[in-house]
C-alpha positions as CSV (number, residue, x, y, z in Angstrom):
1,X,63.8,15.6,94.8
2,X,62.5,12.6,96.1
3,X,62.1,9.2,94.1
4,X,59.2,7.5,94.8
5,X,59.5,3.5,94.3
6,X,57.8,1.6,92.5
7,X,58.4,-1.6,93.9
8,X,55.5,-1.6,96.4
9,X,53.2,-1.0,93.8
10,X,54.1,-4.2,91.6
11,X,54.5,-6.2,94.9
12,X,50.5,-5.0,95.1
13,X,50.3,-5.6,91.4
14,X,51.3,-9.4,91.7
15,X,49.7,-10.2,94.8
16,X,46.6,-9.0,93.0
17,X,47.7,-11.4,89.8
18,X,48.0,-14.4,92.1
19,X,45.1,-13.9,93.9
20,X,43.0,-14.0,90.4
21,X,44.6,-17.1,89.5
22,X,44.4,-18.7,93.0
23,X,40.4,-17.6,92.7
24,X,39.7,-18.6,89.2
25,X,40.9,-22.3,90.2
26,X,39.3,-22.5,92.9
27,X,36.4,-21.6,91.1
28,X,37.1,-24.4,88.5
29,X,37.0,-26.7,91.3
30,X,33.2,-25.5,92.8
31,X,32.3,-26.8,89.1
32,X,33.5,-29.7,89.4
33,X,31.7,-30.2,92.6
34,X,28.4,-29.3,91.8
35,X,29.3,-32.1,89.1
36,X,29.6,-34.3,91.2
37,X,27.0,-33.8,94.0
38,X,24.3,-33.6,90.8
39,X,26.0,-37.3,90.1
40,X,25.7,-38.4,93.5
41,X,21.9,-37.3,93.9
42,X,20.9,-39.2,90.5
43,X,23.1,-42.2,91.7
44,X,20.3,-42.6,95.0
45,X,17.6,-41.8,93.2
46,X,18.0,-44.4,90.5
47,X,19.1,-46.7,93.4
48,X,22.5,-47.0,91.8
49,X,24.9,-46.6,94.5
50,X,25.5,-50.2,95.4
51,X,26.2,-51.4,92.2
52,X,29.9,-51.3,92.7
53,X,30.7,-53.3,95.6
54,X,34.5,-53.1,96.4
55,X,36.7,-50.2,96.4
56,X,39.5,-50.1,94.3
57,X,41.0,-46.6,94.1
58,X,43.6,-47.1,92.0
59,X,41.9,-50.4,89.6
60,X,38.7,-49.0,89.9
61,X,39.4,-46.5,87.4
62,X,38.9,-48.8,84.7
63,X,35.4,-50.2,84.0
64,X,34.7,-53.4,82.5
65,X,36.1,-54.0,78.8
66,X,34.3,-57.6,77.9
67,X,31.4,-59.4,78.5
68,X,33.7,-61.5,81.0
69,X,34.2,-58.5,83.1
70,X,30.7,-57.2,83.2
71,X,29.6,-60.6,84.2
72,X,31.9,-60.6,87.1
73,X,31.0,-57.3,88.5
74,X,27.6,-58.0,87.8
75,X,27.8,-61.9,89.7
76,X,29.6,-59.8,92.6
77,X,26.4,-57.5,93.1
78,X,24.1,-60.4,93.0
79,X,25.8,-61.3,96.4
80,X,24.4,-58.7,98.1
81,X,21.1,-57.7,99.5
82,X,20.2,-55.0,97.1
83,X,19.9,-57.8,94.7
84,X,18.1,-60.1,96.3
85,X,15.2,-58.4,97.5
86,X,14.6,-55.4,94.8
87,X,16.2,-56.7,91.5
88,X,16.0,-60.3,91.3
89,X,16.1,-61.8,88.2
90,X,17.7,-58.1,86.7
91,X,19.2,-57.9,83.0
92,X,22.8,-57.5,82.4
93,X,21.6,-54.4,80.3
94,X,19.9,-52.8,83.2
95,X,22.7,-53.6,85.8
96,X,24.8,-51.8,83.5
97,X,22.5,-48.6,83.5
98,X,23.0,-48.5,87.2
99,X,26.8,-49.5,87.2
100,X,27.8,-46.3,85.3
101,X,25.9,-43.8,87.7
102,X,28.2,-45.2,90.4
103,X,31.5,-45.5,88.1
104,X,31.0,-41.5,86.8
105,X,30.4,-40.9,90.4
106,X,33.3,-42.4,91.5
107,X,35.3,-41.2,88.7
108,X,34.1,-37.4,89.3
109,X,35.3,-37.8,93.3
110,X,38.7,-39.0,92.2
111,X,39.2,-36.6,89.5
112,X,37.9,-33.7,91.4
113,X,41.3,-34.6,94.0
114,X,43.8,-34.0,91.2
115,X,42.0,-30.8,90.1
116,X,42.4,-29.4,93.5
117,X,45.9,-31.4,94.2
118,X,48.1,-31.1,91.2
119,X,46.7,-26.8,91.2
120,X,47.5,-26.3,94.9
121,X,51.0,-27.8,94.7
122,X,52.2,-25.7,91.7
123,X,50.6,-22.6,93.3
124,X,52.5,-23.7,96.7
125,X,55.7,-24.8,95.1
126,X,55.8,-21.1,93.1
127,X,55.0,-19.2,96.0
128,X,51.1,-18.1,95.0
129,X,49.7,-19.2,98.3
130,X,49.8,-15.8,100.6
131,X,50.4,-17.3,104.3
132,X,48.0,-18.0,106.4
133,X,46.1,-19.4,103.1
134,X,47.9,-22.3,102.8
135,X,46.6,-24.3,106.6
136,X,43.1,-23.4,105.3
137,X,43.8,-24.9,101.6
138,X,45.4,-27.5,103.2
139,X,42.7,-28.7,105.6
140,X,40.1,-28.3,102.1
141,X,42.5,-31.2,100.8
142,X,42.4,-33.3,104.4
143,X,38.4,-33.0,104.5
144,X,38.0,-34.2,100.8
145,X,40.1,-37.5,101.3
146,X,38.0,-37.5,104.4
147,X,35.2,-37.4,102.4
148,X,36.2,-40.4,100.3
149,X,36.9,-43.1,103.1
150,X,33.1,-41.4,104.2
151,X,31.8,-42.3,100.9
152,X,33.1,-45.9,101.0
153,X,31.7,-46.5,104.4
154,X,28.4,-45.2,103.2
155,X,28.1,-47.9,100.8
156,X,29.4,-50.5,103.1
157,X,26.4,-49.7,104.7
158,X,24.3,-51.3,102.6
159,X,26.5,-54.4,101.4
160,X,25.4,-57.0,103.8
161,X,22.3,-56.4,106.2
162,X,20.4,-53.8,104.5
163,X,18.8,-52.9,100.8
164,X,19.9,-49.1,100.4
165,X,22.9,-46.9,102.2
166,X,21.8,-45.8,105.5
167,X,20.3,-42.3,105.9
168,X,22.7,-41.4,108.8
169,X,25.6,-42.1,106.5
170,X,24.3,-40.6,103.7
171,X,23.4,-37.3,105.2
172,X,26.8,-37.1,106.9
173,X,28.2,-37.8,103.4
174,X,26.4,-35.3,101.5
175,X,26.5,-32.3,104.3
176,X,30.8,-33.1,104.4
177,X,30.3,-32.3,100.4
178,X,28.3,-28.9,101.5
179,X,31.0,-28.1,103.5
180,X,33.8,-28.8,101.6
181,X,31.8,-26.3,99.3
182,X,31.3,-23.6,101.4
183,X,34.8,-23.8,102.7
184,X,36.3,-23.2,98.8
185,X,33.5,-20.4,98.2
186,X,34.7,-18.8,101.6
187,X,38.4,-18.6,100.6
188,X,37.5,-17.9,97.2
189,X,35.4,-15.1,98.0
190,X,38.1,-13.3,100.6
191,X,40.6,-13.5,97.5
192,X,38.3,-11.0,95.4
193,X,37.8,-7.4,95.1
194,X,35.3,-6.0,97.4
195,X,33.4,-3.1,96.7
196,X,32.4,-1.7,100.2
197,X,34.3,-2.0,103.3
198,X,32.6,-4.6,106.1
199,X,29.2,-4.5,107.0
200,X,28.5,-4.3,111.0
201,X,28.8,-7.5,113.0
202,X,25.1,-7.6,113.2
203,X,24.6,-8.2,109.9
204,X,27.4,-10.8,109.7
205,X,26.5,-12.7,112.2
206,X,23.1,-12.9,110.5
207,X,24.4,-14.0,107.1
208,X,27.0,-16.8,109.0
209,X,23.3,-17.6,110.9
210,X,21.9,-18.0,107.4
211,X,24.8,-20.3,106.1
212,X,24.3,-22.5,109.0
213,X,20.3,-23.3,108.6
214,X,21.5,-23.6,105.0
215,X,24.0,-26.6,105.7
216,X,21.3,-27.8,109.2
217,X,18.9,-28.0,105.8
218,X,21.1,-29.7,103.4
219,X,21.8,-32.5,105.9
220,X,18.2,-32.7,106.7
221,X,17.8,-33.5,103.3
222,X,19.8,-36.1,102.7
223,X,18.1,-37.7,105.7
224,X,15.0,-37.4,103.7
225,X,17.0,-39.2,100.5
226,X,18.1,-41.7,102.2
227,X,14.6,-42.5,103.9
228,X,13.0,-42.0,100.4
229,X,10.9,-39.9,102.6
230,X,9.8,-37.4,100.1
231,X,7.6,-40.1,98.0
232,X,5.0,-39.5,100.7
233,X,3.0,-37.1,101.8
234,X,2.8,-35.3,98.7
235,X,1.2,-32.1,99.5
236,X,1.3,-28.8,100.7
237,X,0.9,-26.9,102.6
238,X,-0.6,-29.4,104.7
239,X,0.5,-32.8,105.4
240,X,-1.5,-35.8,106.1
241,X,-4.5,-33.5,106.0
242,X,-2.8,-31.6,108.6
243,X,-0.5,-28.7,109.5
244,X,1.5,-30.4,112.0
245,X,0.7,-34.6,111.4
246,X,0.0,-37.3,113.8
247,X,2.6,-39.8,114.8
248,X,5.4,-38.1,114.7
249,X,7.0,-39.2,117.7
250,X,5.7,-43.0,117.1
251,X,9.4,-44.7,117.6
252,X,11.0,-45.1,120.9
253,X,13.0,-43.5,121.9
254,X,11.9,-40.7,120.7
255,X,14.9,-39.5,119.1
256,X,15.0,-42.3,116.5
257,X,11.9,-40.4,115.1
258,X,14.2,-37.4,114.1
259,X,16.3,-39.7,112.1
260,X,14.2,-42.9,111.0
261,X,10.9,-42.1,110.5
262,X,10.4,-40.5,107.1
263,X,6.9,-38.8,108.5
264,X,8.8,-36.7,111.2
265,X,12.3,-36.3,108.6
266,X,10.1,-35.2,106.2
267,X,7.8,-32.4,108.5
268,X,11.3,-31.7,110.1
269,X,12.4,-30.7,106.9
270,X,9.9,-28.0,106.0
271,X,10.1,-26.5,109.2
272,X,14.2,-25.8,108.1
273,X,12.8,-24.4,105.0
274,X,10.1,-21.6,107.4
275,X,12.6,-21.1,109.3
276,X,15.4,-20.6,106.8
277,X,12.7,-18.4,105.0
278,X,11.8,-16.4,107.7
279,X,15.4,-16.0,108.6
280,X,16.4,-14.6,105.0
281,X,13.5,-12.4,105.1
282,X,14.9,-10.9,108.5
283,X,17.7,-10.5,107.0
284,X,17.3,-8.7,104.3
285,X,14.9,-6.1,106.0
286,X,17.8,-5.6,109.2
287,X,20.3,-4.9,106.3
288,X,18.2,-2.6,104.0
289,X,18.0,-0.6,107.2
290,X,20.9,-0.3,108.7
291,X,22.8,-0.4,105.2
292,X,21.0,1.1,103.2
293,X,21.5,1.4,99.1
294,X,24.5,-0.7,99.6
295,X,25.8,-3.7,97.9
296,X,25.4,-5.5,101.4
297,X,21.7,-4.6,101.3
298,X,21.4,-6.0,97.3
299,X,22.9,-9.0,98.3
300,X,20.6,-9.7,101.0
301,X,17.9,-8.8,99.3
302,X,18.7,-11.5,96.0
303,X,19.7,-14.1,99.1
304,X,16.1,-13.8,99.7
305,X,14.6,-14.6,96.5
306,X,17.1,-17.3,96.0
307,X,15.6,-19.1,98.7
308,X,12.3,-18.2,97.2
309,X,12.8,-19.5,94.4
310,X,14.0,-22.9,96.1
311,X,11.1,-23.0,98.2
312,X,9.1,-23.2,95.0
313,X,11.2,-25.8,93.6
314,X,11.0,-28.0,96.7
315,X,7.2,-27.4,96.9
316,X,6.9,-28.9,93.2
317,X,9.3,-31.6,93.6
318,X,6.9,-32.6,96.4
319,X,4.2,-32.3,94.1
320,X,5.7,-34.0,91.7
321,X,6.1,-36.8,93.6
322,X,10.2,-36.7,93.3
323,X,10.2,-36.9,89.8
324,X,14.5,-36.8,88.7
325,X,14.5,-34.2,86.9
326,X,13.0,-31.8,89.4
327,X,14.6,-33.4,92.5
328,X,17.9,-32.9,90.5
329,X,16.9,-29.6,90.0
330,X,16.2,-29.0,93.8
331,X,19.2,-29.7,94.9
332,X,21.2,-28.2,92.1
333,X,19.7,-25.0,93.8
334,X,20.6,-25.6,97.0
335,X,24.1,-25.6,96.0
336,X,24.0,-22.4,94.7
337,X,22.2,-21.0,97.2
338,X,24.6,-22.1,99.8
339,X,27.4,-20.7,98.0
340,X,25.7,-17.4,97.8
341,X,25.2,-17.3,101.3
342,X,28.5,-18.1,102.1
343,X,30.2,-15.9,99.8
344,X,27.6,-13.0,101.1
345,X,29.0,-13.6,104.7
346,X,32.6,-13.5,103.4
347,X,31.9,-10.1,101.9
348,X,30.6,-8.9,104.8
349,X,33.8,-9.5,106.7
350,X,35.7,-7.3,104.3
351,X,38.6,-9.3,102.0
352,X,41.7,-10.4,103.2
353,X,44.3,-8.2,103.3
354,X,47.1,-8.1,101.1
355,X,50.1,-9.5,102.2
356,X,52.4,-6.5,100.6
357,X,49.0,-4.3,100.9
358,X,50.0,-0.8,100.9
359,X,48.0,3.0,100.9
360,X,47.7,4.3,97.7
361,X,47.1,8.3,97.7
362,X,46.1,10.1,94.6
């Protein structure tokens, strides 16, 4: 009679367990960073993110104790431009309102390093990373030191010649943060269960396409921030009385116009959002078709009234004029509509196999 092993079902059975706990941290993690992006987007739009003027990683931890110490921070920010020409004559009181957007912000990018360090190395150094996961985990942990040198020189930026962070920087800043994202919602999503096997490579390259525009629009945003472009022109759908506006291309050369002037960022910016709606739309009636009464096809479909719902949001914010709450709001959203694309695309590729993955029969 033949014995049948059972060691290549608990060899399944624990690649299974460390793939849950691999997943649920990284999860923990895409918290932390929508945390910390909301932080960042209320630290420019309450003009905050100059307030601290050196870096310090390690010292900068701690934030002023005594009225001594908050007078020397707040002496070393009236060195700067920022000072000089917005918020002369400024209170200690509201200096300090400003100083702890910055100092959460700061504290949020640091912390968000040991949750993803001090995780990864136990999960390495107990052998929980499958291989071939560990270069991708890895290169997450390059981009987001990268991403901290990127956020110093954004505020350098605006230390010495100019009143606010430049856009270019800021944009670059915030679309390495939607990246970082996507990349842990990507390797998180390929550790879980998936339903249905993967869909055709029409429809994933359509969902990738989708994830793209959705990072193209991101940084297209933060353009817009950083030009405090959307406190003009504060209608829809037509701008400056008009469908397509005048003077776009009023700055030589003319490329300067795609970056600097808030009119053109601004129009540039709804045309991502038609053309990311169109493309969703596309997408979800190709899919519904060729998959149909699949989970594929449901995804698709609740991708499209995600970015319904944010076009809505974006509309009011507009509006609105930018008030915080809603421009908070609106970007919240786009964060969680990019990770629903992404992890849509993932599952359309199918999950990664198991590294002791074997065929179970009944």
């Amino acid at each position: 009679m033949a014995v049948i092993s059972a060691a290549p079902y608990m060899a399944r059975d624990r690649d299974l367990h460390n793939r849950a706990l691999v997943r649920g941290w990284l999860y923990v993690v895409l918290l932390v960073l929508v945390a910390l992006v909301l932080v960042g987007g209320a630290t420019r739009l309450t003009e905050s993110g100059l307030s601290i003027t050196e870096w310090k990683p390690i010292h900068g931890i701690v934030p002023p104790l005594n009225d001594a110490e908050w007078q020397e921070e707040f002496q070393r920010y009236q060195q700067i431009p920022q000072y000089a020409e917005l918020n002369k004559g400024m209170s200690i009181e509201a200096f300090k309102s400003i100083f702890w957007w910055e100092w959460v912000h700061r504290i949020l990018a640091r912390g968000i390093g040991v949750v993803f360090a001090v995780p990864l190395a136990f999960f390495w150094a107990t052998r929980r990373i499958e291989r071939g996961l560990g270069p991708k985990l890895a290169g997450i942990l390059v981009l987001g030191g990268l991403q901290g040198a990127i956020g110093w020189w954004m505020v350098a930026s605006g230390l010495v010649d100019r009143v606010s962070v430049s856009q270019y920087r800021l944009a670059t800043h915030l679309t390495l943060a939607a990246l970082i994202f996507t990349a842990i919602m990507v390797v998180a999503r390929g550790l879980a269960p998936h339903s249905e096997p993967a869909a055709d490579r029409s429809t994933q390259r359509l969902a990738g396409f989708l994830v793209l525009l959705a990072l193209i629009q991101i940084y297209l945003g933060g353009l817009v921030a950083g030009l405090d472009a959307g406190l003009s022109y504060n209608t829809w759908p037509l701008m400056d009385d008009k469908l397509i506006p005048g003077d776009l291309l009023i700055l030589e050369p003319a490329w300067r116009n795609f970056f600097e002037s808030p009119k053109t960022v601004q129009f540039i910016h709804r045309l991502g959002a038609y053309i990311i709606f169109v493309a969703a739309l596309w997408h979800m009636i190709a899919t519904r078709r060729r998959l149909p009464q699949t989970t594929h096809a449901r995804r698709a479909t609740l991708l499209f009234l995600l970015v319904l719902v944010q076009a809505v949001i974006g509309i009011g914010t507009l509006l609105m004029h930018v008030p915080l709450h809603m421009a908070l709001t609106h970007q919240a959203f786009a964060l969680v509509l990019l990770g629903f694309a992404a992890a849509h695309w993932r599952a359309t590729r199918g999950p990664y196999p198991l590294p002791n993955e074997i065929a179970v029969r009944d």
